[in-house]
C-alpha positions in Angstrom: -3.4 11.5 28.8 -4.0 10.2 25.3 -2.2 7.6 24.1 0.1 8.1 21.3 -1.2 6.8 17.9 -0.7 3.3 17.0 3.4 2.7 16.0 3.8 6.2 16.4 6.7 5.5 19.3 8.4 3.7 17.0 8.9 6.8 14.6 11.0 9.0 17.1 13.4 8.6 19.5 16.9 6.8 19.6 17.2 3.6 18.2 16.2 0.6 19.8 16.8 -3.5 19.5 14.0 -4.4 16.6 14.3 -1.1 15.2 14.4 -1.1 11.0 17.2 1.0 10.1 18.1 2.3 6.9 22.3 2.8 6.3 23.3 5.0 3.4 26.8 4.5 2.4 28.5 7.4 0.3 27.9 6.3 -3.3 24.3 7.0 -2.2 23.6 2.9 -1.8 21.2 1.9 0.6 20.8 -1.2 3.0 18.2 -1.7 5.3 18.8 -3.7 8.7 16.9 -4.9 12.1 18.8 -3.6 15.1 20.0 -7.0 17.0 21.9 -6.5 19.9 25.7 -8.2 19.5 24.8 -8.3 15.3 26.9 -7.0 12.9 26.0 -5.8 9.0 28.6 -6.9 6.9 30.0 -5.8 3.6 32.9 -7.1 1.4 34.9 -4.9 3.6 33.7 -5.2 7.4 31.0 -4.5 9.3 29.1 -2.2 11.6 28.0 -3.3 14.5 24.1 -3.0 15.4 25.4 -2.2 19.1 26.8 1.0 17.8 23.6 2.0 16.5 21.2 0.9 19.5 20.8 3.7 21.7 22.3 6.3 19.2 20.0 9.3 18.0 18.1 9.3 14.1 20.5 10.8 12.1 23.2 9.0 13.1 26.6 8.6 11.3 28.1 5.4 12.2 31.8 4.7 10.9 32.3 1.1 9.2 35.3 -1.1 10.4 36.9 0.0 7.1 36.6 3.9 8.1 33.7 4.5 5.4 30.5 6.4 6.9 27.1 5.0 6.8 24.4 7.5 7.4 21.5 6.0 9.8 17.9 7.0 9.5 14.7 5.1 10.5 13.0 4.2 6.5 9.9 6.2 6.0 7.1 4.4 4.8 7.8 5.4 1.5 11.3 3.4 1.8 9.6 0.8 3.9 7.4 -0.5 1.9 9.7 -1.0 -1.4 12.3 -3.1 1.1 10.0 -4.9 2.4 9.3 -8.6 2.2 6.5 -9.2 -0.6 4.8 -11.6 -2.1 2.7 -9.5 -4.8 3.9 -6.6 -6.7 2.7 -3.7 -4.1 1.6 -0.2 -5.1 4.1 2.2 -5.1 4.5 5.2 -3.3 3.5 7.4 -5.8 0.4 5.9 -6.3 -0.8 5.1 -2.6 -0.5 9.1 -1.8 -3.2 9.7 -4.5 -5.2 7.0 -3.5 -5.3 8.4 0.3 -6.1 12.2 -1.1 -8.2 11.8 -4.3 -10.3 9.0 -2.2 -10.5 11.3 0.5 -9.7 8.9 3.2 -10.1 10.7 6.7 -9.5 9.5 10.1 -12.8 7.5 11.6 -13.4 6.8 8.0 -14.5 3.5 7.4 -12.6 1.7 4.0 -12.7 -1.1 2.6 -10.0 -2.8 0.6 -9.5 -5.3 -2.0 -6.9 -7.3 -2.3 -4.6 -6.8 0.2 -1.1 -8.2 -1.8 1.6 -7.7 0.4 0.3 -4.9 2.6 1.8 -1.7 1.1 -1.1 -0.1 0.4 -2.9 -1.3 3.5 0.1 0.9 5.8 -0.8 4.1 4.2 -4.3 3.5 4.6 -4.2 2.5 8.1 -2.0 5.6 8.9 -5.3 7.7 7.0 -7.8 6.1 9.3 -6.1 6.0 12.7 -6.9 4.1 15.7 -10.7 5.1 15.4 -11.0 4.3 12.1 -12.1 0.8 9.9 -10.0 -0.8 7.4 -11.3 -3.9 6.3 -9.3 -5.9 3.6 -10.1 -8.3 1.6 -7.8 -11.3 0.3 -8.8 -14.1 -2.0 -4.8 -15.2 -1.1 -4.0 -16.6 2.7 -0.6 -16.6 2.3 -0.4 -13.2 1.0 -2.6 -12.0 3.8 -0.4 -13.7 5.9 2.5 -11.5 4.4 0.6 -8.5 4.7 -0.1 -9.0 7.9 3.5 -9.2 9.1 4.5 -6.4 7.3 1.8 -4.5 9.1 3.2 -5.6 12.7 6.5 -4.9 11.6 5.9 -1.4 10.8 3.8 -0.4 13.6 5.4 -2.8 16.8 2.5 -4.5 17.1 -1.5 -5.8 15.2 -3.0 -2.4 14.0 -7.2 -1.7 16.1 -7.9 -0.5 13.3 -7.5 -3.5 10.9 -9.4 -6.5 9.7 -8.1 -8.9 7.5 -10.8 -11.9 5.9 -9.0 -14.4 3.5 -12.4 -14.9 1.1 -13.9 -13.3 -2.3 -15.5 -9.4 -1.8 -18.4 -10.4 -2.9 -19.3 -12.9 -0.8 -17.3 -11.4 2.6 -18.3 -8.0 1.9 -22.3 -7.7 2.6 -21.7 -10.6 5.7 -19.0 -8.1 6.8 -21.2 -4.2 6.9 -24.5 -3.2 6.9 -25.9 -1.7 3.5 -24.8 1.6 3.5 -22.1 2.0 6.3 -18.7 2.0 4.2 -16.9 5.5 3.6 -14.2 4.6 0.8 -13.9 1.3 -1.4 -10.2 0.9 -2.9 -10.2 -2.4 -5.4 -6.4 -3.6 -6.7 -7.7 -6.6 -8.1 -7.9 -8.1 -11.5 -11.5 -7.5 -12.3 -13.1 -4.6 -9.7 -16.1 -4.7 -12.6 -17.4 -7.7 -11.0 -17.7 -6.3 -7.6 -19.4 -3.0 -8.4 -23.0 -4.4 -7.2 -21.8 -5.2 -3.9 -19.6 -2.3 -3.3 -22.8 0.2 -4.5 -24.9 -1.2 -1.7 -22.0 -0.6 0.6 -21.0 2.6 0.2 -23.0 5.4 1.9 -24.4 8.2 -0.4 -21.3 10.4 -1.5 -18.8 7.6 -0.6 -16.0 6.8 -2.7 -14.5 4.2 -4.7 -11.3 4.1 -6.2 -9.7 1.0 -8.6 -6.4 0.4 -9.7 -5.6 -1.2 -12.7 -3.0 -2.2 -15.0 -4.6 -1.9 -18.3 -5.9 0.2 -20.6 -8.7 -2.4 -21.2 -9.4 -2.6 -17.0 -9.8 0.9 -17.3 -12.5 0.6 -20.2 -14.1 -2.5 -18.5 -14.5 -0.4 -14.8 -16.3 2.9 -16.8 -18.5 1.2 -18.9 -19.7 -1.4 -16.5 -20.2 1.4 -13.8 -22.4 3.8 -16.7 -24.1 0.9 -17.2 -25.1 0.4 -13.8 -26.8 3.3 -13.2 -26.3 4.8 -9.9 -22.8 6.5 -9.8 -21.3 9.6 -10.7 -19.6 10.0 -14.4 -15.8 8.2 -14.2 -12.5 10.2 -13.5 -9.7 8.5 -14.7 -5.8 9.4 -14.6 -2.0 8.4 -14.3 0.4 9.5 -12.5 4.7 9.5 -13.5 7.4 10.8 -11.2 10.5 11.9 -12.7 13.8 13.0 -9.9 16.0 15.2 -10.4 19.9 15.7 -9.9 20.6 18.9 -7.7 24.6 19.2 -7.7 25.8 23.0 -8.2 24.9 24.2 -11.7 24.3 20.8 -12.8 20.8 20.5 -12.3 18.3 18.4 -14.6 16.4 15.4 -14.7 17.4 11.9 -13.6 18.4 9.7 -16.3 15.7 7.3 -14.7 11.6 8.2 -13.5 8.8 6.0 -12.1 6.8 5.7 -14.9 3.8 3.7 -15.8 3.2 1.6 -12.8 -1.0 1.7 -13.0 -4.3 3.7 -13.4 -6.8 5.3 -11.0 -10.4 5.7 -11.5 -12.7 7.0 -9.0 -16.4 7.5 -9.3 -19.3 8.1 -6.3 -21.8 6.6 -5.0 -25.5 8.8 -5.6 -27.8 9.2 -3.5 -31.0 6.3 -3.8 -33.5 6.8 -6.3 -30.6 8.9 -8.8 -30.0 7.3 -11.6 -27.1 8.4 -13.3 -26.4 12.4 -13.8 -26.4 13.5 -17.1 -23.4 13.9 -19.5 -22.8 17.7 -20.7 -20.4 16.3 -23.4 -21.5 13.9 -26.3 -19.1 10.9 -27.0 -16.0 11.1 -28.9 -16.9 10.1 -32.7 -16.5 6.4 -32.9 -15.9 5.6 -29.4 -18.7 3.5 -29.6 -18.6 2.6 -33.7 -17.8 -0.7 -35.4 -14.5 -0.9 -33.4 -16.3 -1.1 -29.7 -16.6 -4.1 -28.0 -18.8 -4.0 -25.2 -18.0 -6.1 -22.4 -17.9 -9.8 -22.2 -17.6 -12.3 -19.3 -14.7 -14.2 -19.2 -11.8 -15.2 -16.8 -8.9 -13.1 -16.5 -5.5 -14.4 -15.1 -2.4 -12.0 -13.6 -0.2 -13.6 -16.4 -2.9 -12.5 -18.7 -2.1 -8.8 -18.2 1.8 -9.4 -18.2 2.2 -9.9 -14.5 5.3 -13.1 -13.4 3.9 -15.6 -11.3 4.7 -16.1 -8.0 6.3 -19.5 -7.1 4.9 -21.5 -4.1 8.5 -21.7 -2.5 9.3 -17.8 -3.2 6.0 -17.3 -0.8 6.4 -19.6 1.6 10.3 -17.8 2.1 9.0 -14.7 2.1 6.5 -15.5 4.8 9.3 -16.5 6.5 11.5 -13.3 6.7 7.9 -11.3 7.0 7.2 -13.4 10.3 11.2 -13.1 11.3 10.9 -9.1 10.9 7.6 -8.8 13.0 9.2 -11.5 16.1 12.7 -9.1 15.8 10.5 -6.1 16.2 8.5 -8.0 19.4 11.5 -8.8 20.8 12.9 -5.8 20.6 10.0 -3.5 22.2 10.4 -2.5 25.5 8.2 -4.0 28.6 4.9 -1.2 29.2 5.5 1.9 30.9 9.6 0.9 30.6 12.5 2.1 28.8 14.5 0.2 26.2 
């Protein structure tokens, strides 16, 4: 019999000790837990106990000592990885989803990733390749790969086959790490994926993939034109992407007050075959894009603060660490023995 899929147990079934659960009072508020046997979650009011929970179905309504209602649902990843303990900002839902489908990333694929932050994007990716697959990540950072890593274990009960994580620079990991041409999908969230372009090129198979994410217009610019220059990869596709809810009650039905809005670009391009140069435009240049305005690129450092990004404290880290590691051991300890029940 094949075994289930890696933390694929841990998505059905009733709740158990080291379980993340997700309560939803009935203002619509939402508090996320770790099932502890004995615990309680308190509020200004009371508490629920975590016993009433353990054992109880997903879907569960569990009454507060005060008489209010939580509802009780395992998070999806979705709602996982936005209460989650991070270090670096991480990419949002929204944004991983067209990562995995517009970078075409299919189970057995072989990805590689760069940086890793505090693991978000790494989950959906990892859930794209499956057991069979490759993800190797890339993290200049040890103590956000150690964050990321925690995360990961967390979410799926236990270290993903699938996974690699090496703390160095892509450029000098990468070609030590695969053999020129062997590498399905690249996805760069880094500060300057221009500067890796010559090593991810000899990577990537013919066809293969590579998607950035940026935060600026002027990463965006830098990615293209470095790429056309290069020679070697298909013409650039760039694009946003914004989210706006909306409020369903009765007749009253229109948008949320609040959206997801600007949160980063995508750019994908692909690898050509060897010997192909560059396939030609069909479309001249829009007049002036490369007039007396244009600045073509220039070498020189860029900084997260330098694009408007907060800096991360060394203390804020190492406590977030902390809880990471505390919400991987609760999920240990929690997991039943093999072939028993919880």
């Amino acid at each position: 019999m094949t075994p289930p899929a890696t933390g694929a147990d841990l998505r059905r079934g009733p709740f158990r000790p080291g379980d993340r659960v997700q309560l939803t009072d009935p203002k619509g508020r939402l508090h996320t837990i770790t099932l502890e046997p004995g615990k309680n979650f308190h509020t200004h009011r009371g508490h629920v106990r975590h016993d009433d929970l353990i054992g109880a179905p997903d879907g569960t309504v569990v009454a507060h000592s005060s008489g209010v209602e939580y509802l009780a649902l395992r998070p999806l990843l979705s709602d996982y990885v936005l209460s989650m303990p991070r270090g670096a900002q991480v990419v949002y839902p929204k944004d991983a989803g067209q990562i995995v489908t517009y970078a075409d990333i299919f189970p057995g694929a072989t990805v590689v990733e760069a940086g890793v932050g505090s693991g978000a994007l790494s989950l959906s990716l990892l859930r794209a390749v499956g057991d069979e697959g490759r993800l190797l990540s890339f993290e200049r950072r040890a103590d956000f790969a150690e964050i990321a890593q925690a995360n990961a274990h967390a979410f799926f009960g236990q270290e993903h086959p699938a996974w690699t994580v090496t703390v160095g620079d892509l450029v000098q990991e990468l070609p030590r790490a695969v053999e020129p041409g062997t590498v399905d999908r690249v996805v760069l969230d880094m500060l300057a994926p221009w500067e890796c372009l010559d090593v991810v090129a000899d990577a990537l198979v013919p066809g293969g993939v590579l998607i950035c994410y940026v935060a600026t217009t002027t990463q965006l610019s830098r990615v293209a034109e470095t790429a056309r220059r290069a020679g070697g990869w298909t013409e650039p596709q760039a694009w946003e992407s914004l989210v706006r809810g909306w409020h369903l009650e009765g007749l009253a039905v229109r948008p949320e007050h609040r959206m997801h809005g600007h949160t980063g670009f995508l750019i994908t391009l692909r690898r050509l075959a060897p010997g192909v140069d560059a396939h030609l435009r069909k479309k001249r240049p829009a007049p002036g894009a490369y007039g007396e305005d244009y600045t073509p690129v220039v070498e020189e450092e860029w900084s997260p603060e330098d694009l408007g990004e907060r800096p991360v404290s060394d203390k804020r880290l190492r406590r977030t660490a902390r809880e990471a590691r505390a919400t991987a051991d609760r999920r240990d300890g929690g997991l039943p023995d093999e072939g028993g029940a919880s």
